[in-house]
N, C-alpha and C positions, 0 to 999 in steps of 0.2 A: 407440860412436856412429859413423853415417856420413854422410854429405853428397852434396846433387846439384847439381853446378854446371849451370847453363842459360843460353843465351845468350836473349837477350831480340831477339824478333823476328829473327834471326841472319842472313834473305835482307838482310832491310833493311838491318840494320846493319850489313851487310859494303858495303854500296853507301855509306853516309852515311861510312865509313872513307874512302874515296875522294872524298869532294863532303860537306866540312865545310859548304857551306852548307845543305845539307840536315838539319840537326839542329838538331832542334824544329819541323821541319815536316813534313807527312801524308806519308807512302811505302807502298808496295805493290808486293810480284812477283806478276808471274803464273807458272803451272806454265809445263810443256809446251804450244810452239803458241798459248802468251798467253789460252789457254782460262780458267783458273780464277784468282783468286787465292788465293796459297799464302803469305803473309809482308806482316803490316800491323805498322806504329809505333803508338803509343798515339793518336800527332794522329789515325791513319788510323781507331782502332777506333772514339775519339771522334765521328766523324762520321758515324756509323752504317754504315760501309762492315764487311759481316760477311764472316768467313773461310769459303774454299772456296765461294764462291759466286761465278757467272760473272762473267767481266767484264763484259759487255756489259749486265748487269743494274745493274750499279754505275756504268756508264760515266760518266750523267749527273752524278751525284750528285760524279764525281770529278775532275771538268771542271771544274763550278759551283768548287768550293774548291781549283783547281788543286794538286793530289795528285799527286807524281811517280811516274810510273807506270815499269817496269823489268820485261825480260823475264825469266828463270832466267840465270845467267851461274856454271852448276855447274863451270867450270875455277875461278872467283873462290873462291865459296864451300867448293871444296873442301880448297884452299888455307888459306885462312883458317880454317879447321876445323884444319888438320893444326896450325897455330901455338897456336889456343886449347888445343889438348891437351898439345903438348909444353912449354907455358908450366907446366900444371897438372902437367905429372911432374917437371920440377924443382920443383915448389913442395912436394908432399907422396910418400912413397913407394910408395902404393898407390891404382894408378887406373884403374877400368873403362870403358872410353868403351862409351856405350849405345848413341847415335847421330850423326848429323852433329852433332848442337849440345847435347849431353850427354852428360855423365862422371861416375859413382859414384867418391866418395872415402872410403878406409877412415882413420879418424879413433882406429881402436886406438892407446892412445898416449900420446894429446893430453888433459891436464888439462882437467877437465870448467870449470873456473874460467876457462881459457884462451878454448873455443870460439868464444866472440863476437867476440874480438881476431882470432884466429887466421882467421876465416871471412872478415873484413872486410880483412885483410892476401890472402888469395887473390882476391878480389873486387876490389880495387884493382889488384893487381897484374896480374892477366888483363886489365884494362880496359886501363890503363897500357898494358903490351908489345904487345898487340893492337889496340884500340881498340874491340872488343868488350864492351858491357856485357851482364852477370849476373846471373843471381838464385841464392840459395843455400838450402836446405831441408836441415836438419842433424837426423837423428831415429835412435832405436835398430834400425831398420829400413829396408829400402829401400820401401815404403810407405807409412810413417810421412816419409820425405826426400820422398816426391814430394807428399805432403798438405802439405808444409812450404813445401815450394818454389812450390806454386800459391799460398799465400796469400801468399807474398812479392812475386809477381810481379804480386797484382790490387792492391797499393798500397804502391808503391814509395816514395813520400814516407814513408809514416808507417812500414814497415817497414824502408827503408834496404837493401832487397832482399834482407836474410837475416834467416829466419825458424829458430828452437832450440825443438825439443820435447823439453824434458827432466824438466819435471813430470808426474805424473799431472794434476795444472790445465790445464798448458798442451795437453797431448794430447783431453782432453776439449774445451777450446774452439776449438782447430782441430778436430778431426772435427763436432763440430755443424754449423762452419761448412762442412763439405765437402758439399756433395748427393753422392748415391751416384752421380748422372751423373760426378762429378770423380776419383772413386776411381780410381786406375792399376790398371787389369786388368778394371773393369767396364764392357762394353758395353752399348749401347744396350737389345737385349733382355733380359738381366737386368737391367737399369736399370730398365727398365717392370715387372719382373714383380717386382721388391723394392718395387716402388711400391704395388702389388697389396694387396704384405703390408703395407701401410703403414710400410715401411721406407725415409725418406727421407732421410737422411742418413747417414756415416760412423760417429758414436759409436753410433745405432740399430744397422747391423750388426756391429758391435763387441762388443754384448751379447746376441748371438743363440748359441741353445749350435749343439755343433758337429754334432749331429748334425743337426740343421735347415739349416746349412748345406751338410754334406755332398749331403744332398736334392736341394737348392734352389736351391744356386751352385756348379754343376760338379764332387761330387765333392772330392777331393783338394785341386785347385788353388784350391776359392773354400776351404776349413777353410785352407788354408795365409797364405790371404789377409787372412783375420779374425785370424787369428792374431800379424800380420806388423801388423795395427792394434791389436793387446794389446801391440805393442813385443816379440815372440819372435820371435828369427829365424830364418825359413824361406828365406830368399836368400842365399847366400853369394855373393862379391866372387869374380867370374870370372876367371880368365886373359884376356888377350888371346888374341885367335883370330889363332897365327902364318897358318895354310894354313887356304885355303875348302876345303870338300868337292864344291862347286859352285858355277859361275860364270858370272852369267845378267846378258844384256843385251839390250834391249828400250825401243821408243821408239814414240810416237805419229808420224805421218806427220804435213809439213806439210800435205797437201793429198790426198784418198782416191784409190792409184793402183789401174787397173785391168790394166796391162800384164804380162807374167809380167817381161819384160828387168825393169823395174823392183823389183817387189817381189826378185828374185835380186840387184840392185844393194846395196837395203835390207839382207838377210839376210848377204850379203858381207861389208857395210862394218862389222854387229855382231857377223860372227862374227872378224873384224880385231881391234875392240875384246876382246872377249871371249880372246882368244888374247894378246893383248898381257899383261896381266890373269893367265894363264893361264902363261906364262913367267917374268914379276914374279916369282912367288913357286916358280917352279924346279921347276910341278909338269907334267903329262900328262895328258890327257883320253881316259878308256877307251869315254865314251858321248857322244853329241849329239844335243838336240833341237832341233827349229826350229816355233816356234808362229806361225798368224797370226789377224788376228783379220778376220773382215768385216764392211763398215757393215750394219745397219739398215735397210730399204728397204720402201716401198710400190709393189707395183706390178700392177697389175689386179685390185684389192680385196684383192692378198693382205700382210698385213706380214710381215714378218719383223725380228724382234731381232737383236740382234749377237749374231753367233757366232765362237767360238775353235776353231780345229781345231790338230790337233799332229800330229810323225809321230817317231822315234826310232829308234837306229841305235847297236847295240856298234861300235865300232873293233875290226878285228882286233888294232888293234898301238897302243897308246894313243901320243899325238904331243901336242905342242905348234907344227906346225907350220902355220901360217896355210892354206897354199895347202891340205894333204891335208885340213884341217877343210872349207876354202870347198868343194873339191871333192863332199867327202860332203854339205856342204848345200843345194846346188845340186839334187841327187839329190831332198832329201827335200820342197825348194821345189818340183819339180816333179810330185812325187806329190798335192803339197796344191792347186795352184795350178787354180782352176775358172776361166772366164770368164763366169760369170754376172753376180756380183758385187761391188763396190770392197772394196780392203782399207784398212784406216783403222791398220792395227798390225803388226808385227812382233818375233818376238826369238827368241833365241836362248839354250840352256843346254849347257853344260858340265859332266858328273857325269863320278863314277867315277875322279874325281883323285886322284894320287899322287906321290910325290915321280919326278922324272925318271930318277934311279939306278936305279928298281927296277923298269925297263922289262921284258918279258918277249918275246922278238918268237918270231914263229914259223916254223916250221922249212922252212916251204916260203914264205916273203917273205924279199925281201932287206931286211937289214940298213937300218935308218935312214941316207941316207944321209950322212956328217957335213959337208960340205958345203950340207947343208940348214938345218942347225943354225945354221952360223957365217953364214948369209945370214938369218936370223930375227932373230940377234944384230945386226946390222948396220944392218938396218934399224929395229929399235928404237932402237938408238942416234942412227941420224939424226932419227926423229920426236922423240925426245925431246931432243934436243939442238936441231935447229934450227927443226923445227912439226909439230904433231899432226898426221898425215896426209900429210907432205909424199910419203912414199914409200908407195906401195897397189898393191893388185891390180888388175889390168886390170879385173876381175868386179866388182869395188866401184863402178865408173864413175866418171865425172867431173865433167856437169852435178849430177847427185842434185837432179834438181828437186823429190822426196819429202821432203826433210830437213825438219822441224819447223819453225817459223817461229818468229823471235827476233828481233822488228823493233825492241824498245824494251832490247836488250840491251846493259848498259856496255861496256868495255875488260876484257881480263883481262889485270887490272894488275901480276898478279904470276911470271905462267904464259907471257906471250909477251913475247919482245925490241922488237918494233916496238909494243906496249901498255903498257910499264911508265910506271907514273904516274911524272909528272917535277916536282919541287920546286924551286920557283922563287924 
């Protein structure tokens, strides 16, 4: 058997962690820019406020029943992610984190008699040390855990927030109750076209043979899928991913810049991030891309959609070194950079990484110099030690009137000296 732990509303709750009076009352993040929101409580969903839909369309609605409204605060949350997970690796020995706010737990082991106790003891305890609360979906499949875990989490009184498929009963009455919208791995488009076939629910594609599926639903991955809801499993429990192969960073603008100083500012400051990121884990970057995106615009009958252009660049001599990355990006900003049009996005990738030992340099460049190295190292250590950003490149600039807009943003309570929550 395996298990999916989930944090329940996880923006939110990382904020009500911080402002105990906020629990049991309506809350909501928005993304980036305060654009969308991304993270409602139950009081929120309760009041008809739907996810991923603008703010400004909710606005009213969230006024009238005064709903604490909260921008992204990802140093908090990410934070608080890193403790719900290291909670869950002392608690069991094998554990796959999927996402910011989920972790696959392998339950080989564990006396099928036990699971209930056993499930409701990590669910306590992750609350407890965190303050994070859970849902739990425990099934012979990681498909079968995610069909487990959604019915725990539409009713949490009556399920106690963990949900055990270990019947054939019980496996048939959660998949009825799953629409094949809710299925982990089916999208919208197959969604509508399972619908077609008058296949509206989970147990229905359950008993569709395989060859029909193969057809029908992708091939390989939808037979693996059906299969994985027959309780066979076709996922195994991954490693941890020590080293990325690629390291991509990218943000919406607070506000659409037109200047090139600017957007080079932008491109700078994520290829900083990205390079930070890119030393963390002691690797080198052989290639770099720089993508932008531009607004949307009417202008003399004509429209135009937002468009993404890119441009791309081998490193002769693969680096992790901030300044020789900014330098090559600057290059490639200024090859993309038009003045027709605003830009509304920017970002940055990082490929072609390797561990830093196995650099290969070439015979007519000099040598890395190692003085470059120990000034990379230095300055990390003071961003990290005394603020994010404190030490930067001239090319990143100062104002950054572009940065993203976070006007309804908390404290990050646990990531800066001058924000740590103080107990009174």
């Amino acid at each position: 058997m395996k298990a999916i732990v989930d944090c329940n509303s996880f923006y939110a709750a990382c904020e009500r962690v911080f402002c105990p009076s906020l629990h049991g009352k309506p809350v909501v993040v928005l993304s980036n820019n305060d654009g969308c929101i991304v993270s409602r409580t139950d009081e929120a969903k309760a009041l008809g406020i739907q996810m991923a839909g603008p703010y400004f369309q909710s606005k009213e609605l969230i006024q009238k029943n005064n709903v604490r409204v909260f921008s992204s605060n990802y140093h908090l949350y990410g934070d608080m992610s890193k403790r719900v997970m290291e909670t869950l690796r002392m608690l069991t020995p094998s554990i796959e984190v999927y996402s910011v706010d989920e972790a696959f737990i392998d339950l080989d082991g564990i006396d099928e008699k036990n699971l209930f106790n056993y499930a409701h003891y990590i669910k306590h305890t992750t609350e407890l040390w965190t303050g994070i609360p859970v849902s739990i979906g425990i099934g012979a499949t990681k498909v079968l855990c995610k069909v487990a875990n959604k019915l725990a989490k539409k009713n949490k009184k009556k399920t106690g927030g963990v949900i055990i498929l270990q019947t054939i009963e019980e496996q048939m009455e959660a998949l009825i109750n799953t629409p094949v919208e809710d299925i982990w791995g089916i999208g919208n488009a197959h969604a509508r076209k399972l619908r077609m076939f008058n296949i509206n629910n989970a147990w229905e594609l359950r008993n569709m043979n395989e060859g029909w599926v193969q057809k029908n639903l992708g091939g390989i991955t939808g037979v693996r899928l059906v299969k994985e809801l027959k309780g066979m499993n076709c996922m195994d429990m991954k490693e941890p991913l020590i080293s990325k192969k690629m390291i991509a960073t990218t943000r919406m603008f607070g506000k659409p810049i037109l200047e090139l100083k600017e957007l080079k500012e932008a491109v700078a400051t994520y290829i900083s991030r990205a390079a930070e990121k890119l030393r963390r884990q002691n690797g080198v970057a052989g290639s770099l891309i720089v993508f932008v995106v531009k607004r949307g615009e009417s202008n003399f009958n004509i429209s135009y959609e937002p468009s993404t252009q890119s441009a791309y660049i081998n490193l002769s001599i693969a680096t992790d070194a901030t300044n020789v990355l900014i330098a090559q990006a600057m290059l490639l900003v200024e090859k993309l950079y038009t003045t027709e049009r605003k830009y509304i996005k920017a970002g940055v990738v990082l490929g072609n990484i390797q561990p830093n030992y196995t650099v290969q340099y070439n015979l007519f460049e000099s040598r890395e110099n190692n003085k470059e190295r120990k000034l990379m190292k230095i300055i990390d250590n003071i961003n990290f030690g005394i603020e994010a950003d404190i030490v930067k490149f001239a090319s990143a600039g100062t104002k950054r009137n572009w940065k993203m807009r976070q006007e309804m943003r908390s404290k990050r309570f646990t990531t800066k000296w001058e924000e740590l929550f103080i107990v009174k």
